[in-house]
N, CA, C and O of each residue as an XYZ file, in Angstrom:
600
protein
N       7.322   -123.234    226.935
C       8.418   -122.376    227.312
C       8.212   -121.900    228.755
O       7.177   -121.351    229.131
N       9.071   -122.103    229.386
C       9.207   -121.499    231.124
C       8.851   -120.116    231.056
O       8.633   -119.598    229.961
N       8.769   -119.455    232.149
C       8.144   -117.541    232.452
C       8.634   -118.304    234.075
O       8.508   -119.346    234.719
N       9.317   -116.806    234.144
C       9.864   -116.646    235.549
C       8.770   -115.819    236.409
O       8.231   -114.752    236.113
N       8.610   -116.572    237.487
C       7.482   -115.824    238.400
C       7.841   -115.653    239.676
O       9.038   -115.772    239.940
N       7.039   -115.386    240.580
C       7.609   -115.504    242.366
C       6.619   -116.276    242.468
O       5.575   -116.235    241.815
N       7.053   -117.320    243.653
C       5.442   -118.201    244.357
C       6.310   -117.701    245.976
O       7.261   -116.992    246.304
N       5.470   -118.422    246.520
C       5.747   -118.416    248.285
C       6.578   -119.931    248.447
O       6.502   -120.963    247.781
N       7.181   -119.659    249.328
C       8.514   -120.407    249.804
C       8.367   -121.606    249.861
O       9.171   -122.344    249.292
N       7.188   -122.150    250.638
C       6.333   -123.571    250.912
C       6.057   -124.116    249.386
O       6.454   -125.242    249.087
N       5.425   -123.366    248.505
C       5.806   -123.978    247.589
C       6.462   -124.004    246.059
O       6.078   -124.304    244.928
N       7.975   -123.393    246.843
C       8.310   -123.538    245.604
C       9.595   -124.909    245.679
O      10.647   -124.956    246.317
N       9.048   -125.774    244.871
C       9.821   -126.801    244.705
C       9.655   -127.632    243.266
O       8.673   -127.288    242.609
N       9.925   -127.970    243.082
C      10.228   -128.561    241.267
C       8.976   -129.456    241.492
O       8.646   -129.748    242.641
N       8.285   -129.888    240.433
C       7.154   -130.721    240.487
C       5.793   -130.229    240.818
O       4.732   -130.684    240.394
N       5.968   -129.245    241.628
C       4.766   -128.546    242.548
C       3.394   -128.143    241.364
O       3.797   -127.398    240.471
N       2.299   -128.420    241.277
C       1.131   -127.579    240.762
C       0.490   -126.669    241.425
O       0.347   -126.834    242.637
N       0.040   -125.681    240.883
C      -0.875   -124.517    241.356
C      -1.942   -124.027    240.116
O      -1.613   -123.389    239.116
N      -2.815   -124.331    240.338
C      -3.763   -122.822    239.664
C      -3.342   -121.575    240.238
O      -3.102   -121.496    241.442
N      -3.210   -120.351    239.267
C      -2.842   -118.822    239.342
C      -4.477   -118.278    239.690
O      -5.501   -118.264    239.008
N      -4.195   -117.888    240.958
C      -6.328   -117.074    241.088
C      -5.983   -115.782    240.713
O      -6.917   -114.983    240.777
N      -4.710   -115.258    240.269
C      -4.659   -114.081    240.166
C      -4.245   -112.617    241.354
O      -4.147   -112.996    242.521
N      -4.054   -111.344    241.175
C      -3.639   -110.615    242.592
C      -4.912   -110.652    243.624
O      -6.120   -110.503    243.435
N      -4.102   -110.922    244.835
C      -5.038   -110.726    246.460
C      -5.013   -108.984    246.143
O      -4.611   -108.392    245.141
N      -5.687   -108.379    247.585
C      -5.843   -107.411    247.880
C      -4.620   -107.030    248.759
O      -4.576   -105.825    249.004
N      -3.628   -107.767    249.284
C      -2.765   -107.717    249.944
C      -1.501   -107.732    248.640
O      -0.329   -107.514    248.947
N      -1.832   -107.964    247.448
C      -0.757   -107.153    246.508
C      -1.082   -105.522    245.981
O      -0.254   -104.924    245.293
N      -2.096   -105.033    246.302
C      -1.701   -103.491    245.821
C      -0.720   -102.993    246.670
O      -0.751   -103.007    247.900
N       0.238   -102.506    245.877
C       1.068   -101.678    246.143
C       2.772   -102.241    246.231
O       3.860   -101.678    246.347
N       2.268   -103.764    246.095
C       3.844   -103.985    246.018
C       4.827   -103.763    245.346
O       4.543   -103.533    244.170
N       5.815   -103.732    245.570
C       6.948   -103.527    244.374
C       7.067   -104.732    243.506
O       7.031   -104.427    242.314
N       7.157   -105.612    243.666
C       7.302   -107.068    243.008
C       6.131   -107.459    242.507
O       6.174   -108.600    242.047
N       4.999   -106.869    242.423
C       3.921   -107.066    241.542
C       3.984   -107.574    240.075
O       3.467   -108.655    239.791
N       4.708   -106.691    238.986
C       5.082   -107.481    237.664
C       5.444   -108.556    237.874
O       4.801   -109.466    237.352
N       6.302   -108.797    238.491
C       7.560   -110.362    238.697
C       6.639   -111.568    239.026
O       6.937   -112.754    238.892
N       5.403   -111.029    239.503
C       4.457   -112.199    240.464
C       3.616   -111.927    239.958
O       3.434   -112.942    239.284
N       2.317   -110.818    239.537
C       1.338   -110.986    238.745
C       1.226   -111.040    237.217
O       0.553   -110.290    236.510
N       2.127   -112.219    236.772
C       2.399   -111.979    235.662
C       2.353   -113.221    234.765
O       3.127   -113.280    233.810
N       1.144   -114.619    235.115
C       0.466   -115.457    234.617
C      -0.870   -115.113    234.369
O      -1.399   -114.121    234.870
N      -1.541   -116.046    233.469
C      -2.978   -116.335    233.559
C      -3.866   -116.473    234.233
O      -4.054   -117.688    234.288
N      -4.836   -115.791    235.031
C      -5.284   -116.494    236.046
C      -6.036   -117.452    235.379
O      -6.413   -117.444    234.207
N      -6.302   -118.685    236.679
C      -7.590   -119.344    235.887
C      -6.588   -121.358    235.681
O      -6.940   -122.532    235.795
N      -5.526   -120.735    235.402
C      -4.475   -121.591    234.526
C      -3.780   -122.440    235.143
O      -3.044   -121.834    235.922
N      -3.597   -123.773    235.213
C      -2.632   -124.386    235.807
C      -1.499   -124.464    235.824
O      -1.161   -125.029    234.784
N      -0.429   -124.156    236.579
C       0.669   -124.394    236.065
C       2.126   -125.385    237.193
O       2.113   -125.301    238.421
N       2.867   -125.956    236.664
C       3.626   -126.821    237.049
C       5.493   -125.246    237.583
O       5.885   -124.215    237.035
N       6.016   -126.132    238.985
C       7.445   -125.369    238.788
C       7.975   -126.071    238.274
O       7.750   -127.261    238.496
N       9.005   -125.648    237.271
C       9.872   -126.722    236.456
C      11.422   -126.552    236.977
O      12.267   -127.393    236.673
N      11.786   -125.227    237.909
C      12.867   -124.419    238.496
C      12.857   -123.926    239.610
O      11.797   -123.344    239.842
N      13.508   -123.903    240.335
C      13.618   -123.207    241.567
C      14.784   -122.449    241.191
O      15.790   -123.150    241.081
N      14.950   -121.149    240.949
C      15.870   -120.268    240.862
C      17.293   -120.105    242.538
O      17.279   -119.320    243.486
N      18.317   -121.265    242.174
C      18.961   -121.205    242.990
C      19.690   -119.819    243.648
O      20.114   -118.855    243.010
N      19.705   -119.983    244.889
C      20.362   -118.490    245.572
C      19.523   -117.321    245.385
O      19.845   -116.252    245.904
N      18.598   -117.426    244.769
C      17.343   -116.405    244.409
C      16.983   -115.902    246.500
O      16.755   -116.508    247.546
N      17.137   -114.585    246.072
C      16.720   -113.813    247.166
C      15.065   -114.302    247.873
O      14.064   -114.384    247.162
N      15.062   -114.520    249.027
C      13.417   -114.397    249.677
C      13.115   -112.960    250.121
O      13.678   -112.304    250.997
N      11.690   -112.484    248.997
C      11.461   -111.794    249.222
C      10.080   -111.295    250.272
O       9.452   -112.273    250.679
N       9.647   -110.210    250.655
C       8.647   -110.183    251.629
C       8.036   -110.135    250.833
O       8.358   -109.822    249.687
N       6.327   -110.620    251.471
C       4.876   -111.080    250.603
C       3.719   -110.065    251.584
O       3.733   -109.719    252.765
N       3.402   -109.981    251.206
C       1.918   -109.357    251.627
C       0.741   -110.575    251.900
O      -0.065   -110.513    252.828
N       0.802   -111.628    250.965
C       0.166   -112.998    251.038
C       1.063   -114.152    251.618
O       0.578   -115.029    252.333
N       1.774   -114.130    251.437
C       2.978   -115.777    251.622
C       3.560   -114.955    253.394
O       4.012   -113.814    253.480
N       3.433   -115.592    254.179
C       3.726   -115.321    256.016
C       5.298   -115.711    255.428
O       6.027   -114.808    255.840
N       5.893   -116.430    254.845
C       7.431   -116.672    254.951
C       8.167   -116.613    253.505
O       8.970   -117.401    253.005
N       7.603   -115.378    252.995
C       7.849   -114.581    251.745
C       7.895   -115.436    250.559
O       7.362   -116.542    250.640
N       8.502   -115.050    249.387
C       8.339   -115.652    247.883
C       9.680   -115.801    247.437
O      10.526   -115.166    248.067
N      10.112   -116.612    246.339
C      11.138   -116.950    245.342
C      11.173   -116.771    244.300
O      10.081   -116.282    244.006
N      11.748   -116.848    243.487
C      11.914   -116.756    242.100
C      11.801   -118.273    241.348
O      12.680   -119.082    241.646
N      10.734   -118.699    240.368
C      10.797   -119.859    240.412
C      10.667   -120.153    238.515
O      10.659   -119.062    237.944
N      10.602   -120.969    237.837
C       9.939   -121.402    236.313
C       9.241   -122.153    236.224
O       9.437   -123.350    236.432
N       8.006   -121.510    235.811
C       6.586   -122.241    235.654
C       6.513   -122.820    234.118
O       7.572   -122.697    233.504
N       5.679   -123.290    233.566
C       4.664   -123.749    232.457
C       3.704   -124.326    233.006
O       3.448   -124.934    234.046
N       3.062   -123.888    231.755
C       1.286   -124.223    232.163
C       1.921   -126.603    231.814
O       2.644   -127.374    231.184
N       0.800   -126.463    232.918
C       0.786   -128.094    233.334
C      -0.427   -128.745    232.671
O      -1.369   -128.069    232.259
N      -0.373   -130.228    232.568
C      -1.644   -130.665    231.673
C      -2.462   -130.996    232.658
O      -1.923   -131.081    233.762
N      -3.273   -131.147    232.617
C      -4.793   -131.440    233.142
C      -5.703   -132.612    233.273
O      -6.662   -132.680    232.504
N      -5.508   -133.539    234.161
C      -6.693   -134.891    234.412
C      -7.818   -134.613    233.896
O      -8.040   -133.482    233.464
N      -8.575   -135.432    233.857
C     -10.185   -134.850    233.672
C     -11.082   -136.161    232.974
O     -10.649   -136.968    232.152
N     -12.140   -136.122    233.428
C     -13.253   -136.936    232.785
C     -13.924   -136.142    231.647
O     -14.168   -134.944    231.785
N     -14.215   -136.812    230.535
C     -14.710   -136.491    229.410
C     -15.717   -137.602    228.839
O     -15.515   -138.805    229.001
N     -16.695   -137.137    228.233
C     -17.521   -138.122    227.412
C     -16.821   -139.071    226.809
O     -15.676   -138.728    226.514
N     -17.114   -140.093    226.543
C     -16.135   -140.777    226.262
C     -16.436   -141.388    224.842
O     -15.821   -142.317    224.319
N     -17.426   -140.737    224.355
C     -17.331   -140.990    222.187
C     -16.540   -139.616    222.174
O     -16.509   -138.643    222.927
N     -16.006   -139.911    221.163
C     -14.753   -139.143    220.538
C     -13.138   -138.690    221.182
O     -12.317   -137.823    220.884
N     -13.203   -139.742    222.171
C     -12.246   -139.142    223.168
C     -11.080   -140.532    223.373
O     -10.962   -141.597    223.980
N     -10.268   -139.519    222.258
C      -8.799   -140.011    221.584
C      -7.716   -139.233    221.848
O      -8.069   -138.056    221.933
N      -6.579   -139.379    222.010
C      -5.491   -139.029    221.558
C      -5.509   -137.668    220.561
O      -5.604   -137.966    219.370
N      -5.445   -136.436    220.805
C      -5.111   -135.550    219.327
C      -6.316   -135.234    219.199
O      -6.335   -134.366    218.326
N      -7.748   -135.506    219.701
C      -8.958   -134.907    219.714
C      -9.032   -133.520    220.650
O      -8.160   -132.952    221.308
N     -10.317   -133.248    220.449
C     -10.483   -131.566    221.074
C     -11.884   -132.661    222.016
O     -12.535   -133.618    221.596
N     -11.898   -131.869    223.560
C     -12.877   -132.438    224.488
C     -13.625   -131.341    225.291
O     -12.975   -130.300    225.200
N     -14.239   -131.249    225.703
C     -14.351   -130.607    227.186
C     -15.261   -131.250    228.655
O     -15.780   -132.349    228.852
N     -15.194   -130.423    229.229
C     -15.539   -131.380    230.378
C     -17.309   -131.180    230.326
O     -17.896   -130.219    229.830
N     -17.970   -132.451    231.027
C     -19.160   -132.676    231.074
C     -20.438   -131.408    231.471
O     -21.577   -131.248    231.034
N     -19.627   -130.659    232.487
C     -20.304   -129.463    233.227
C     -20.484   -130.333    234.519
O     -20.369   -131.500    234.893
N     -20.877   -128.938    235.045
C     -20.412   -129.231    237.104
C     -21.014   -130.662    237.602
O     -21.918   -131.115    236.901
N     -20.734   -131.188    238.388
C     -21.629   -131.963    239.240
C     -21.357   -131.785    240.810
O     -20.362   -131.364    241.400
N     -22.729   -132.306    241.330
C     -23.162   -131.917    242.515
C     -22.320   -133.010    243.514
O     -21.974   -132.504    244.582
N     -21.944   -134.431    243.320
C     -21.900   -135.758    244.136
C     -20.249   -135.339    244.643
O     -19.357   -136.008    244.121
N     -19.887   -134.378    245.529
C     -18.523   -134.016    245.834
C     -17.686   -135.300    246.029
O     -16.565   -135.494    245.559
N     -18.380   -136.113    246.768
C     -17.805   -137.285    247.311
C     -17.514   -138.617    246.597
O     -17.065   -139.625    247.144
N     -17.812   -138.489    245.378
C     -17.621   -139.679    244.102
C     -16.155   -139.534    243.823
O     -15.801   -138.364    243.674
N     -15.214   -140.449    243.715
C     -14.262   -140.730    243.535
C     -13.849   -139.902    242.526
O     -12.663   -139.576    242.490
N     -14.532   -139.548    241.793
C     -14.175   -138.884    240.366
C     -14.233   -137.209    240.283
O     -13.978   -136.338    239.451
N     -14.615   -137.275    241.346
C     -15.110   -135.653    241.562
C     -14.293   -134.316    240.941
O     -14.788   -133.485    240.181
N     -12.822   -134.323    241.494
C     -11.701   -134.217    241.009
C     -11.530   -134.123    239.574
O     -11.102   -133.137    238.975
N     -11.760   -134.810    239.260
C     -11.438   -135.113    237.280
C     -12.644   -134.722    236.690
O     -12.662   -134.471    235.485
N     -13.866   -134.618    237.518
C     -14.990   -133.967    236.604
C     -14.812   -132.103    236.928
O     -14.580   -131.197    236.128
N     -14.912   -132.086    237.592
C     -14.636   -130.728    237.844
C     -12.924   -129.930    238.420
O     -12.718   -129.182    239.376
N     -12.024   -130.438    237.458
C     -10.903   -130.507    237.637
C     -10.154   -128.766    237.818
O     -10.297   -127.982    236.880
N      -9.392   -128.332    239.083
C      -8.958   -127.191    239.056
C      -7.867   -126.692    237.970
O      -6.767   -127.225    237.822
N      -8.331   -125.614    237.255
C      -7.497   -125.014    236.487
C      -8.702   -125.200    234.900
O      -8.383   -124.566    233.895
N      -9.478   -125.731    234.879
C      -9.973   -126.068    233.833
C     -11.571   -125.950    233.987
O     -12.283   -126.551    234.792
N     -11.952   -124.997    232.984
C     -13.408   -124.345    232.635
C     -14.219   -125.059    231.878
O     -13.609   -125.502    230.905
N     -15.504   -125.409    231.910
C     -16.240   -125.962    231.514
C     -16.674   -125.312    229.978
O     -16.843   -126.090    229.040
N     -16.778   -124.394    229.864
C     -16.975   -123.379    228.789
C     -15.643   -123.840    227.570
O     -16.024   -123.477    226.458
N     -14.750   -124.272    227.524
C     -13.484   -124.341    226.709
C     -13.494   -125.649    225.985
O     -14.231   -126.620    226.161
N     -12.492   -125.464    225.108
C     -12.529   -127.088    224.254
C     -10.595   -127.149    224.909
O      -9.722   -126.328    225.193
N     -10.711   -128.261    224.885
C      -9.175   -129.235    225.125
C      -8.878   -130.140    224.452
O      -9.621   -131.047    224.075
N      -7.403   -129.945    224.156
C      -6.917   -131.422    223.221
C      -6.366   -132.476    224.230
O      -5.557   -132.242    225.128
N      -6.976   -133.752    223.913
C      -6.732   -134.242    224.478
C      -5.144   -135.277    224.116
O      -4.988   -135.851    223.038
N      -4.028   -135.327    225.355
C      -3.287   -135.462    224.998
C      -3.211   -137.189    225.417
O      -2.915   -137.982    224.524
N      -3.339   -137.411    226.043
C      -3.275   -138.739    226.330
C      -4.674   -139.257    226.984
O      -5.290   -138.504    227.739
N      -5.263   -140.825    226.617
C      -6.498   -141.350    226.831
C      -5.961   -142.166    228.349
O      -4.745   -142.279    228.194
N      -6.251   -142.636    229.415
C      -6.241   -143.055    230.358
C      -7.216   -144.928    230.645
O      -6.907   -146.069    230.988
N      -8.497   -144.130    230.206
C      -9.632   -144.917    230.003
C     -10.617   -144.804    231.040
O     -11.490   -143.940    230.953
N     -10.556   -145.660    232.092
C     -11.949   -146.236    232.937
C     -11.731   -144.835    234.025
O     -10.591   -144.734    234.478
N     -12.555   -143.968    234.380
C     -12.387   -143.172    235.614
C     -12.290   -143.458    236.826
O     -12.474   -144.674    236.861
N     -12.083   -143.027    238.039
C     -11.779   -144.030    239.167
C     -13.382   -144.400    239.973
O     -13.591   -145.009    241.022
N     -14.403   -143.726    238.952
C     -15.350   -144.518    239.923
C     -16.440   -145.951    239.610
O     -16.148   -146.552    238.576
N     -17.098   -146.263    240.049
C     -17.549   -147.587    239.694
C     -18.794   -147.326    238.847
O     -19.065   -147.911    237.798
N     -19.403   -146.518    239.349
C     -21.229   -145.515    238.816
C     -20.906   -144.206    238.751
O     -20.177   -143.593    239.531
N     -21.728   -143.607    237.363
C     -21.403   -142.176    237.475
C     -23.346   -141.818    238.059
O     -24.356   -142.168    237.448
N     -23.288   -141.196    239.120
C     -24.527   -140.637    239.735
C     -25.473   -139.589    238.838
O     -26.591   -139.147    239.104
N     -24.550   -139.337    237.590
C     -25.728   -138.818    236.669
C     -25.310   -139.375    235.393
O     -25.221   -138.536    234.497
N     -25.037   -140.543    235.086
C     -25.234   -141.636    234.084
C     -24.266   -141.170    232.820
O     -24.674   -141.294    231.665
N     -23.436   -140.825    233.009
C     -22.562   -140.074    232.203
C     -21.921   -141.119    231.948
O     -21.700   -141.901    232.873
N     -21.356   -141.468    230.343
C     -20.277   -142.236    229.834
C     -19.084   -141.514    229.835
O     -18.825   -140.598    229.054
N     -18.117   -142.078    231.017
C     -17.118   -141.091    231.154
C     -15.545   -141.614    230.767
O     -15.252   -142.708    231.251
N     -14.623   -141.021    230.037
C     -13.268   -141.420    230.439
C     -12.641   -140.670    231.134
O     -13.095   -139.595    231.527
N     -11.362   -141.155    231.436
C     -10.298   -140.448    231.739
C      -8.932   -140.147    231.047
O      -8.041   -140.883    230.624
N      -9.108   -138.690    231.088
C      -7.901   -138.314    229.506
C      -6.924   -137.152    230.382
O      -7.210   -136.581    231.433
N      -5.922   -137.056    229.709
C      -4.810   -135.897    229.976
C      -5.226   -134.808    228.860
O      -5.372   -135.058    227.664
N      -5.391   -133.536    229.490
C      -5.903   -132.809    228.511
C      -4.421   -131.854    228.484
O      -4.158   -131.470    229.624
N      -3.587   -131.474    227.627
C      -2.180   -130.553    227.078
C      -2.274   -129.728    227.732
O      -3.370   -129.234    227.997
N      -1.380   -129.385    228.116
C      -1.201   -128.138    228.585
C      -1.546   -126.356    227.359
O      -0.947   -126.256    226.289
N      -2.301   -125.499    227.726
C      -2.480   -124.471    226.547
C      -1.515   -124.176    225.934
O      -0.523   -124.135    226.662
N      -1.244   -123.848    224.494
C      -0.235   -123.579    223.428
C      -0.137   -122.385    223.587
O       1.017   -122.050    223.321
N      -0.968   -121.245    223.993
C      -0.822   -120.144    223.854
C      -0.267   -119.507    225.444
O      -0.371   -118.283    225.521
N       0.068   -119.919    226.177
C       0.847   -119.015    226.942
C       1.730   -119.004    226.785
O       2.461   -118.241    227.417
């Protein structure tokens, strides 16, 4: 289900992803605080709306103010062990790695998504994009759902 939020102007456009980090220090005191601090932090989420004719409002963070836009939480890339990792299974990710520069880097330590959590996995992908995993990990690549509970 969509939740109406504000993002900043640059990006609000249909398709767009963001992780929510939650309020800057440059939101105390705004008036538009509910309207905008009013996701998950932590959470990925997709615009599915750009609220046409929606007023630009001034930001304390965004230099060329915010919109009115409709989010849902978005699903999630990611490398996962790759016994038990199906379709409709629960996964989580391997834990951090150090090799920034491995093709896969991205999908092992994927933004919006905690190492600590279990994920269903919604769709299997298969081979990850790299050739060697630098700490010998049997890895796939899966779409992990977007959370049920926001």
């Amino acid at each position: 289900m969509a939740q109406l939020t504000l993002v900043g102007t640059r990006l609000a456009e249909v398709g767009q992803t963001f992780v929510y980090q939650g309020p800057a220090e440059a939101c105390e005191g705004c008036p538009y605080r509910d309207q905008c601090l009013n996701l998950t932090a932590g959470r990925k989420y997709e615009i599915v709306t750009v609220r046409e004719n929606a007023s630009v409002l001034d930001c304390g963070v965004h230099d060329t103010g915010v919109q009115a836009v409709e989010v849902e939480p978005a699903s999630i890339r990611a490398n996962v062990a790759s016994k038990g990792a199906y379709a409709g299974s629960k996964s989580q990710l391997e834990g951090p790695c150090p090799y920034t520069d491995c093709p896969s880097h991205e999908y092992c330590e994927p933004a919006g998504a905690a190492f600590d959590e279990q994920y269903t996995i919604d769709e299997v992908f298969g081979e990850p994009p790299h050739d060697y995993c630098m700490l010998d990990r049997d890895l796939t690549l899966v779409e992990f759902a977007p959370p049920d509970d926001a």
